[in-house]
C-alpha positions in Angstrom: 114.5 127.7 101.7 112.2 125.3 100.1 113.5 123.3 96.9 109.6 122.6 94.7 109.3 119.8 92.9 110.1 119.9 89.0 106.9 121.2 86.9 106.6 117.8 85.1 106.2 116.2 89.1 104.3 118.8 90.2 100.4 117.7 89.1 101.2 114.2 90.6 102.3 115.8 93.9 99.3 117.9 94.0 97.0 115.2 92.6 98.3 113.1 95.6 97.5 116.3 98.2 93.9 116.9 96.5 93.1 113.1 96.7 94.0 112.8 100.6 92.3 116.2 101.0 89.2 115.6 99.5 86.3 113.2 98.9 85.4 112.6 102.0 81.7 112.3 101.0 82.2 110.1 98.3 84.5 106.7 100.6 84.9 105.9 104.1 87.7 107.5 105.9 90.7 106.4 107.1 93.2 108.5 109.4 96.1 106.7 107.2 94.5 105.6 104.2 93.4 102.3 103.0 97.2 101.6 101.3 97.7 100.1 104.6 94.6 98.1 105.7 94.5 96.5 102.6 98.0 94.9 102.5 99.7 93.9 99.1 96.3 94.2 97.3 98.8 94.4 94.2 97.8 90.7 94.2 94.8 91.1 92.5 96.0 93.0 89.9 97.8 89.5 89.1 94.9 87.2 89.5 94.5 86.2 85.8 98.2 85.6 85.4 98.2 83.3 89.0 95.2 81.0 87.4 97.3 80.8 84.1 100.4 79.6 86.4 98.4 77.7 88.8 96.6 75.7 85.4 100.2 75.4 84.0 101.4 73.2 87.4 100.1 70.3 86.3 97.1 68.7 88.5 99.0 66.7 90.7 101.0 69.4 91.7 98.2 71.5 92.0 96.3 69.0 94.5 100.1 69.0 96.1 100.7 72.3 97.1 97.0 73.2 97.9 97.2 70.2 100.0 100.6 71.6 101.9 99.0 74.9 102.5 95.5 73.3 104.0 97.8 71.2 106.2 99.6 74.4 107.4 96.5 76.1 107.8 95.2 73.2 110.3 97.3 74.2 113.4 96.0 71.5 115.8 96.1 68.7 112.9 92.2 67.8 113.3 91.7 67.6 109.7 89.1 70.6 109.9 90.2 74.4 109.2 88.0 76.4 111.8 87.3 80.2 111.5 89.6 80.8 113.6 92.9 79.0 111.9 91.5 80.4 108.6 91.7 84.0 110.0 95.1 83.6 111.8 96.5 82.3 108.4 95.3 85.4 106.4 96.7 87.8 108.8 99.9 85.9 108.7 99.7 86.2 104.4 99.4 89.9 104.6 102.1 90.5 106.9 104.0 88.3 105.0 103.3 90.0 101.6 103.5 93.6 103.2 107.0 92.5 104.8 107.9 91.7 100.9 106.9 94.4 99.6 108.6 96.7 102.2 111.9 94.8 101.4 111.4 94.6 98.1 110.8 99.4 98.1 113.6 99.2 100.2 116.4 98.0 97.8 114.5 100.5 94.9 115.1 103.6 97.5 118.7 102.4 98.5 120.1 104.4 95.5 123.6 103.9 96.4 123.6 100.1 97.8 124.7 101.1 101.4 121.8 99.4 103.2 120.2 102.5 104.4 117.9 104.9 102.9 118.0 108.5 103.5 115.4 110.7 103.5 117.0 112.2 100.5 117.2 108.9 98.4 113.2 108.6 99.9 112.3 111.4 97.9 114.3 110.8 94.9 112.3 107.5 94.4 109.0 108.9 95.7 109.3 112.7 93.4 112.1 112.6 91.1 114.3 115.1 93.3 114.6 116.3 97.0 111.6 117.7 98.6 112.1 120.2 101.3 109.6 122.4 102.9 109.6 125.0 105.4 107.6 123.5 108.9 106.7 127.6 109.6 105.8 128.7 106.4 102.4 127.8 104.9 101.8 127.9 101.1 98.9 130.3 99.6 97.8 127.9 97.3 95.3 125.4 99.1 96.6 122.5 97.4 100.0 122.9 97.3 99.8 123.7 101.3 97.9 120.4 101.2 100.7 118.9 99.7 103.1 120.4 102.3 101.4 118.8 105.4 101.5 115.3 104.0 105.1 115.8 103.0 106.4 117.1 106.6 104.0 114.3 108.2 105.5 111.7 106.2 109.3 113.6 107.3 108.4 113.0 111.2 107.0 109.6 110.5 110.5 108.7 108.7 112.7 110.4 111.6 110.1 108.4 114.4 110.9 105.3 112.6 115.2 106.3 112.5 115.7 104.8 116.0 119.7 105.1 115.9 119.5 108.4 114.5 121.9 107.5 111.7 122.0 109.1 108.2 119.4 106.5 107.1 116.7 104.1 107.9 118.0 100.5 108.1 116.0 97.8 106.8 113.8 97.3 109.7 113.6 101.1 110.6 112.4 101.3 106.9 109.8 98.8 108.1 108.6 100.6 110.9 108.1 103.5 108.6 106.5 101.8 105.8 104.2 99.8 108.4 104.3 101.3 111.9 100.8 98.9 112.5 103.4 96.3 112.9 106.4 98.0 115.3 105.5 98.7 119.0 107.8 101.5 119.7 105.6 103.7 116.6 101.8 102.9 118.3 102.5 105.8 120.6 103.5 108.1 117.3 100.7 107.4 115.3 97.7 108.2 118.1 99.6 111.3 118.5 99.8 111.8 114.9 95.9 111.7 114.6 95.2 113.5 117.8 97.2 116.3 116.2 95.1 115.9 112.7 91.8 115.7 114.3 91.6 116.6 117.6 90.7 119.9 117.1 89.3 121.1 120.3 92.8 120.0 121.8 91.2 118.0 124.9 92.8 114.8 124.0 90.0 112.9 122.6 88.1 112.6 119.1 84.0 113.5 119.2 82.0 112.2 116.6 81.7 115.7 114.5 86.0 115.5 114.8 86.1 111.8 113.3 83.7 113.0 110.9 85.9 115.1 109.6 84.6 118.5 107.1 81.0 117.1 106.5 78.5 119.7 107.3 75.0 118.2 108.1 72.5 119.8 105.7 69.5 120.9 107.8 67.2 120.9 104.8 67.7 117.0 104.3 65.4 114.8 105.6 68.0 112.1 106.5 72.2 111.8 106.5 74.0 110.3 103.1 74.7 107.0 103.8 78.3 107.3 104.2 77.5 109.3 107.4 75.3 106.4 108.8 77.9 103.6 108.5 80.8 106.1 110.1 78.4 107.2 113.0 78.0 103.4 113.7 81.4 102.4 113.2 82.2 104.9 115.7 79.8 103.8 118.0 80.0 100.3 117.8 83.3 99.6 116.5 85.8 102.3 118.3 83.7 103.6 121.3 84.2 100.8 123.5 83.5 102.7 126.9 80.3 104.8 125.2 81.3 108.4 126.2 80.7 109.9 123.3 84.4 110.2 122.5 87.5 108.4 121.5 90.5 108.0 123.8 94.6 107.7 122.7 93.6 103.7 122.5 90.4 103.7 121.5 92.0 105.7 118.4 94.0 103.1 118.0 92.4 100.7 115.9 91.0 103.5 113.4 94.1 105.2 113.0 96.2 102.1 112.5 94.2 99.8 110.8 93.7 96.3 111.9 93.7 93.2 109.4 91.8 90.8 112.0 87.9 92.4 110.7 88.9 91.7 107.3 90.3 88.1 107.7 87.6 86.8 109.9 85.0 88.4 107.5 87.0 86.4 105.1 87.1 83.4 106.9 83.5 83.1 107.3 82.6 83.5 103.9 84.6 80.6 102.9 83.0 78.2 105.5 79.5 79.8 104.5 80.3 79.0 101.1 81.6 75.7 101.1 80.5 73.6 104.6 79.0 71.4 102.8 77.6 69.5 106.1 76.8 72.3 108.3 79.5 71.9 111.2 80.9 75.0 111.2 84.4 74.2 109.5 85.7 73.1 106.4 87.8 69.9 105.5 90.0 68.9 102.8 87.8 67.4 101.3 85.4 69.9 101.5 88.0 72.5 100.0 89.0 70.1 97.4 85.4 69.6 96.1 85.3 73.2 95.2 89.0 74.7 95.0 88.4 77.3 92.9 86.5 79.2 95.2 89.8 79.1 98.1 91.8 80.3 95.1 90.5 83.0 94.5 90.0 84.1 98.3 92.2 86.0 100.7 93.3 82.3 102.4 95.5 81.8 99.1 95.8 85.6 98.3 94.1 84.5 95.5 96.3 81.8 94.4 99.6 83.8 94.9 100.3 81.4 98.0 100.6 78.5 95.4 103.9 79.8 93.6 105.5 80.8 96.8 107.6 78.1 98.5 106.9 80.4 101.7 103.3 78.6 102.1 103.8 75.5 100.9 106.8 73.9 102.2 107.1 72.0 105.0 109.5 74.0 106.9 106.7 77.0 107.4 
């Protein structure tokens, strides 16, 4: 028997279905969605109040504790940050902040303080009241049927993740669930998650037209949307490593659990483009001092966050 969500819940759950269901045209796709390649992107949405804080510290502590995190960023103690400490720190600040923010749901979901959360007391914070939908019985109503396959996926994601099999996941079992990207024993999971959501032909792989997902090529336009174009050469250049026209259980590995390392090198050279002020590839204290304003507002501070946690700046990191 399936319990439905109240009415008052009920547009946000389907809003939620129709948004992973749809739009495909419009933004690049992602097996499991961009809330976990972009890790803690919250911070921006605190960027004015971080500069107000950051302003507040005085300058000497300012120069202080940007100081501290440029020393801690320098991991052979050269005095130079290279692309490659830059990008190693910024994958270490989102798994930081995404470790945070895991422990942080974690204690909201815990309704009853026992240091586990059930998959009851998961959908009590996520919908108000306990979710529970038949596995054999599809809905008539496309969204609501929608709905009902991102609910049961999430189920089998949450009962992957309960390794003891207890009555709830622990705190690091809540981890694995929240972010399986950063637990081994969930990699073989998720590629068999997406080989079951897109693998349509059933012969292990993903072709192009599979990753592609529902577009239809129009064979009265002269040339494919854009979108299209960067997919097809993501695919080809970025997953395809062996050029068979197809993508493998570990080839679909990096698509379907995104990977920080693109973003924080991208990041990384963007900062020494920007502010190398003598052309050698790297970028001093000095350097960083001269212009600060431009590393806090970047990805190597999370955007100034970094500067009011003792995490990053004290000496015992």
């Amino acid at each position: 028997m399936r319990l439905g969500p109240r009415p008052a819940a009920l547009g946000l759950l389907l809003l939620c279905a129709a948004a992973a269901g749809a739009g495909k045209a419009e933004e690049l796709h992602y097996p499991l969605g961009e809330r976990r390649s972009d890790y803690d992107r919250e911070a921006l949405l605190g960027v004015q109040e971080d500069v107000d804080e950051y302003v507040k510290l005085g300058h000497e502590e300012q120069q202080k504790r940007l100081q501290a995190i440029i020393k801690k960023i320098d991991l052979d103690s050269d005095g130079f940050l290279t692309e490659s400490e830059l990008s190693s720190w910024i994958q270490m600040s989102f798994k930081h902040y995404a470790m945070q923010e895991a422990k942080q749901q974690f204690v909201e979901y815990d309704k009853n303080g026992d240091d586990t959360v059930t998959w009851d007391e998961y959908n009590i914070q996520m919908y108000d009241r306990v979710i529970d939908f038949d596995e054999n019985t599809a809905l008539d109503d496309a969204e609501e049927e929608s709905f009902r396959k991102l609910h049961l996926k999430d189920k089998k994601r949450f009962e992957k993740a309960n390794q003891d099999s207890g009555p709830g996941l622990s705190l690091e079992e809540f981890i694995a669930f929240e972010h399986p990207e950063e637990v081994d024993y969930m990699t073989e999971f998720v590629i068999q998650e997406a080989l079951e959501e897109h693998d349509k032909n059933g012969d292990g792989f993903v072709s192009l037209e599979e990753f592609l997902g529902d577009y239809r090529w129009d064979p009265t336009a002269n040339e494919d949307p854009e979108w299209i174009l960067v997919e097809k050469d993501r695919f080809v250049n970025d997953y395809d490593k062996d050029n068979d026209g197809r993508l493998d259980p570990q080839e679909l590995l990096p698509w379907v659990v995104p990977n920080n390392q693109g973003i924080a090198q991208e990041e990384a050279l963007h900062l020494i483009d920007e502010m190398d002020l003598n052309g050698d590839k790297k970028l001093s204290e000095e350097e960083i001092l001269e212009n600060p304003d431009l590393f806090l507002t970047s990805e190597a501070t999370d955007y100034g966050r970094q500067l009011h946690d003792d995490y990053f700046y004290h000496d015992e990191l």
